[in-house]
DRENMARTI-938189 format. One line per 8 residues: number of its first residue (from 1); their letters; for each residue x, y, z of C-alpha. Coordinates in Angstrom, 1 decimal. Each point is the difference from the previous one (the first is absolute). Last residue first. Layout:
NUM = a = X/Y/Z | ... $
END
This chain:
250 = xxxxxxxx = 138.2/103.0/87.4 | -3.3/-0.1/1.5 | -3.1/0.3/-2.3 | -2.0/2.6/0.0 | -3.3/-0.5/0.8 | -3.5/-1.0/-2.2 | -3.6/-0.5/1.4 | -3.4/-1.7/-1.7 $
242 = xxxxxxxx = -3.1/1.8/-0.9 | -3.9/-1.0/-0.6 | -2.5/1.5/-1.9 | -3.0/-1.9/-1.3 | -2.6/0.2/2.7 | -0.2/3.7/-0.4 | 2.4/2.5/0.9 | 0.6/3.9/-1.7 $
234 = xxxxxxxx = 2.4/2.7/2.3 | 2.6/-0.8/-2.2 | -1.1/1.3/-3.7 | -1.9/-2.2/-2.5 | -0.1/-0.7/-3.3 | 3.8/-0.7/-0.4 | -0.5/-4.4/0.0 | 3.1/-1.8/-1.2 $
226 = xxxxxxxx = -0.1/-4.0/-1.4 | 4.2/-0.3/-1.2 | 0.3/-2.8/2.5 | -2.7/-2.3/-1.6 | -1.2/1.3/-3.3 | -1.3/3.6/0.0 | -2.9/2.3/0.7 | -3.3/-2.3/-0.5 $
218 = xxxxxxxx = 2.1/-3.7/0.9 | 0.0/-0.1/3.7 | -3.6/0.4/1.0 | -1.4/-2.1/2.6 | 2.4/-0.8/2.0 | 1.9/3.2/0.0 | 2.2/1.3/-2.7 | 4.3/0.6/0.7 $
210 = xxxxxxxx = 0.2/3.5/0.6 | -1.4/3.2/2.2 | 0.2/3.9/-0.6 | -1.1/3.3/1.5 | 1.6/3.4/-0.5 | 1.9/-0.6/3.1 | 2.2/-2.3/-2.1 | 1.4/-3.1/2.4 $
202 = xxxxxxxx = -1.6/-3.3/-1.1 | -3.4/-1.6/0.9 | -0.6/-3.5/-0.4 | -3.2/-1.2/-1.6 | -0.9/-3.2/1.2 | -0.1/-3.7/-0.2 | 1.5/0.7/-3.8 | 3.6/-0.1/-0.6 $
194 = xxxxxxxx = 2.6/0.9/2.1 | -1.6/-2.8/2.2 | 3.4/-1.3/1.1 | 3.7/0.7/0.2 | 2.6/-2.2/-0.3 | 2.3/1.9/-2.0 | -0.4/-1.9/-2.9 | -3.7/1.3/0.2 $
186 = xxxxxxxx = -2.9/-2.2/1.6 | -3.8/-0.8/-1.5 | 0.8/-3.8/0.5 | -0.5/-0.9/3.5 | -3.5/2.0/-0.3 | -0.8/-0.4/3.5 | 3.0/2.5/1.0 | -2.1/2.2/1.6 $
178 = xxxxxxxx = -3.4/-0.8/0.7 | -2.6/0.4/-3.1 | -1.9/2.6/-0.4 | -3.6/-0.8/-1.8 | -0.5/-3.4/-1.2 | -3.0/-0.4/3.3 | -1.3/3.6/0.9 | 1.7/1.6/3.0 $
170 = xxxxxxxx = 1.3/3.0/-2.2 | -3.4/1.1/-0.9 | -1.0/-0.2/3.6 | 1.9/2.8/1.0 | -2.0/2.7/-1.9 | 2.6/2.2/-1.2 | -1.8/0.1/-3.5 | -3.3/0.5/1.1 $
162 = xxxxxxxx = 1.3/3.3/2.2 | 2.2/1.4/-2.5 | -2.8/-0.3/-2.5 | -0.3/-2.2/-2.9 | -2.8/-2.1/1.2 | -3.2/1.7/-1.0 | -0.9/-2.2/-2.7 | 2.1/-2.9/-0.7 $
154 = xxxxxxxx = -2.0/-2.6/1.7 | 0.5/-2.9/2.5 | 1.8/1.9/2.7 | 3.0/-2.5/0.3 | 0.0/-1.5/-3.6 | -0.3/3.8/-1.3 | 3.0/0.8/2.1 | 2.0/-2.5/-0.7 $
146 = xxxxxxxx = -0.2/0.2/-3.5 | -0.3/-3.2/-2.8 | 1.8/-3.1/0.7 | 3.4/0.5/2.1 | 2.6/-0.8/-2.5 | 3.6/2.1/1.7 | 1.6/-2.0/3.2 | 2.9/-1.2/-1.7 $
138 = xxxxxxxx = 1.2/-3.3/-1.9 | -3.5/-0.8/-0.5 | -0.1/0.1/-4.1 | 3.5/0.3/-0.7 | 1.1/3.8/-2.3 | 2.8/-0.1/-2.1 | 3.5/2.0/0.6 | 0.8/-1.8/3.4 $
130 = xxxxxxxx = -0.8/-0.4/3.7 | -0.5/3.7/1.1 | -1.8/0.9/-3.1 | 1.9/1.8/-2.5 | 3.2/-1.2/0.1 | 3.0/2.7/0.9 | 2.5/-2.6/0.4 | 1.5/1.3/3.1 $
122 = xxxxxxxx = -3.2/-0.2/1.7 | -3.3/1.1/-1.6 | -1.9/0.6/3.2 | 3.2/1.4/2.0 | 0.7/2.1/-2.6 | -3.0/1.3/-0.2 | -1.0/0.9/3.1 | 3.2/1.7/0.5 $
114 = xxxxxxxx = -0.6/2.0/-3.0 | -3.5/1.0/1.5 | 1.6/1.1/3.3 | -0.5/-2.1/2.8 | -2.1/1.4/3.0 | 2.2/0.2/3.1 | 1.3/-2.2/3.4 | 0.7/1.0/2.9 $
106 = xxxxxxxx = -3.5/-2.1/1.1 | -1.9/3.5/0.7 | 1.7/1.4/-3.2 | -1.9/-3.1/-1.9 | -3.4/1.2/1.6 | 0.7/3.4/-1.2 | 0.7/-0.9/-3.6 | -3.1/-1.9/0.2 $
98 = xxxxxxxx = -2.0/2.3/1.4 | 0.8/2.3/-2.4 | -0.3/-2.3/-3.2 | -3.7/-1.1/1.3 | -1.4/-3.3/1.7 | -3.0/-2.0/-0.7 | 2.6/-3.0/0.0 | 2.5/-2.1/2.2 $
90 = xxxxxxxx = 0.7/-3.0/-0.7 | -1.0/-3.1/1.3 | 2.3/-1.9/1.6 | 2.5/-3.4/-0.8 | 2.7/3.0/-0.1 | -1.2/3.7/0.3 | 2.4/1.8/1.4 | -0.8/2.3/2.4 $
82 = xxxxxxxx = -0.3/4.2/-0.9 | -1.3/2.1/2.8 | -3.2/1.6/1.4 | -1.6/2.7/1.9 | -3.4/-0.3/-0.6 | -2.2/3.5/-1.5 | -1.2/-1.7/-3.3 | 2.5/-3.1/-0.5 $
74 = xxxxxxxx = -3.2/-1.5/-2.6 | -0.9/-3.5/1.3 | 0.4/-3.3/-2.0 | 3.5/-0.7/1.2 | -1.0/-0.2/4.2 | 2.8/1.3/1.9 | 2.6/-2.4/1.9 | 0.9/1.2/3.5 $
66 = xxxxxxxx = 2.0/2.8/1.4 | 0.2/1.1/3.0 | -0.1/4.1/1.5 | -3.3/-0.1/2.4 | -2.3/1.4/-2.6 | 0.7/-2.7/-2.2 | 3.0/0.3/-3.1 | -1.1/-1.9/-2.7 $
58 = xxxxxxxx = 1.8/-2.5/-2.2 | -0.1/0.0/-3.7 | 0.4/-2.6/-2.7 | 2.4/0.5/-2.5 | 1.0/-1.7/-3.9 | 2.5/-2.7/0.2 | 3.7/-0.2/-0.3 | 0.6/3.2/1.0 $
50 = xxxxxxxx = 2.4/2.0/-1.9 | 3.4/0.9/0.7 | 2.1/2.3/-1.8 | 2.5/-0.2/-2.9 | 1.7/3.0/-2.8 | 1.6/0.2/-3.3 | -0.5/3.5/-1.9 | -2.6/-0.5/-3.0 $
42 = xxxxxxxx = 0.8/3.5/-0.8 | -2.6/0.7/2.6 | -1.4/-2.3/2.3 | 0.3/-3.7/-0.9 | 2.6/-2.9/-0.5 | -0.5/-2.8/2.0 | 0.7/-1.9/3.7 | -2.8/-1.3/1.4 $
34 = xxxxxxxx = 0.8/-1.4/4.2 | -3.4/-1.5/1.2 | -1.8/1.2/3.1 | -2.2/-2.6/2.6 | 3.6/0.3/2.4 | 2.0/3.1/-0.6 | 1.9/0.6/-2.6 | 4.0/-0.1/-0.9 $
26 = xxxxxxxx = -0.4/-4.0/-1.2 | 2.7/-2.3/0.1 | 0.3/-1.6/-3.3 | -2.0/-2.7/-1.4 | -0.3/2.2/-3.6 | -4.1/0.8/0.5 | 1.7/1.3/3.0 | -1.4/-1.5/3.8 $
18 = xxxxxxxx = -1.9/1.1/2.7 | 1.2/-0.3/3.1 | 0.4/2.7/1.7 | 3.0/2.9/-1.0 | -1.6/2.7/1.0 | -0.4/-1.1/4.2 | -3.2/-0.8/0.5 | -2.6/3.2/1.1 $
10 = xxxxxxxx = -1.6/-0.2/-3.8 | -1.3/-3.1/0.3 | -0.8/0.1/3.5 | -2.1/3.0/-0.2 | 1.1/2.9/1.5 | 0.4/1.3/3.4 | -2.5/2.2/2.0 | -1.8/-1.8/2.4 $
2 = xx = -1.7/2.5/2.3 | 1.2/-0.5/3.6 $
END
């Protein structure tokens, strides 16, 4: 019989074991932090759970189980869901709508770009995840030079869709780093990578993902505020990676 439940982190009973940034019990599941803030319109109060790291996939085989999922391949025609991504690799070369889909495979969704924020700036609202000034090596987000020229050795040519989801770019030594390896790149609400690593998707259909990547963290804002709209959210290269939100439980 085709296995058909979820993943383990999202299959645990909601309340888990992860912890407020307060010490309280938490209303989340295990691998997801509690962030409480004022977003949305009117600044109304509001709280959901966010995962702790940014995802990994799993892949669904022919015969119905699941198994991890390489993170430097493109989803393409797979069937996949979202995994959290702790002391992993990330997932990247992946778009906004397979990423929203591969967090409703987990029962789980894309955050919202308020969310997002709130849970990279915690309740202080700093501008980096760790505090208002930038620390050299605190997150993953100084690789030297591009990626993709350092993989293919020239920069003629390379700026296609098929260059630039070339899986070996991602495989590269100082390129994505395993979640939670940057112990100091981490929100008040205990959450990590937020910025740099990756891109991370949010939920706009128009296309739009947060935070920097390794390589470029700086060129459209500082730390949590960095926001890419260029592209819409069928578009992946080795850059884009998501993470998942959820309510939270009363």
């Amino acid at each position: 019989m085709a296995d058909l439940s979820p993943p383990l982190d999202a299959a645990r009973d909601s309340r888990g074991d992860a912890s407020r940034a307060d010490g309280q019990a938490s209303s989340c599941p295990p691998k997801m932090a509690l962030v409480q803030g004022s977003w949305g319109p009117g600044g109304s109060a509001a709280r959901c759970c966010i995962d702790r790291y940014e995802a990994a996939l799993e892949e669904r085989s022919p015969s119905g189980s699941w198994a991890p999922a390489s993170p430097y391949l493109a989803v393409g025609q797979r069937q996949v869901r979202a995994v959290v991504a702790e002391g992993a690799a990330p997932q990247g070369y992946i778009s906004g709508a397979e990423a929203s889909q591969a967090c409703a495979a987990s029962g789980k969704r894309l955050c919202t770009s308020a969310e997002w924020l709130a849970a990279c700036r915690g309740p202080a609202g700093l501008t980096w995840p760790y505090g208002n000034a930038h620390v050299d090596g605190a997150c993953n987000d100084a690789y030297p030079g591009h990626p993709v020229v350092s993989y293919f050795g020239t920069s003629v040519g390379v700026w296609d869709s098929v260059h630039m989801n070339d899986p070996g770019i991602n495989q590269q030594p100082g390129t994505v780093a395993k979640g939670g390896d940057h112990a100091q790149c981490v929100s008040a609400w205990g959450v990590y990578d937020l910025h740099g690593n990756l891109h991370e998707w949010v939920d706009d259909e128009a296309g739009t993902f947060r935070g920097g990547f390794y390589a470029d963290a700086k060129l459209n804002g500082q730390g949590c505020l960095y926001v890419t709209t260029a592209h819409d959210a069928s578009y992946h290269d080795y850059s884009t990676g998501f993470r998942c939100c959820a309510a939270a439980a009363p």
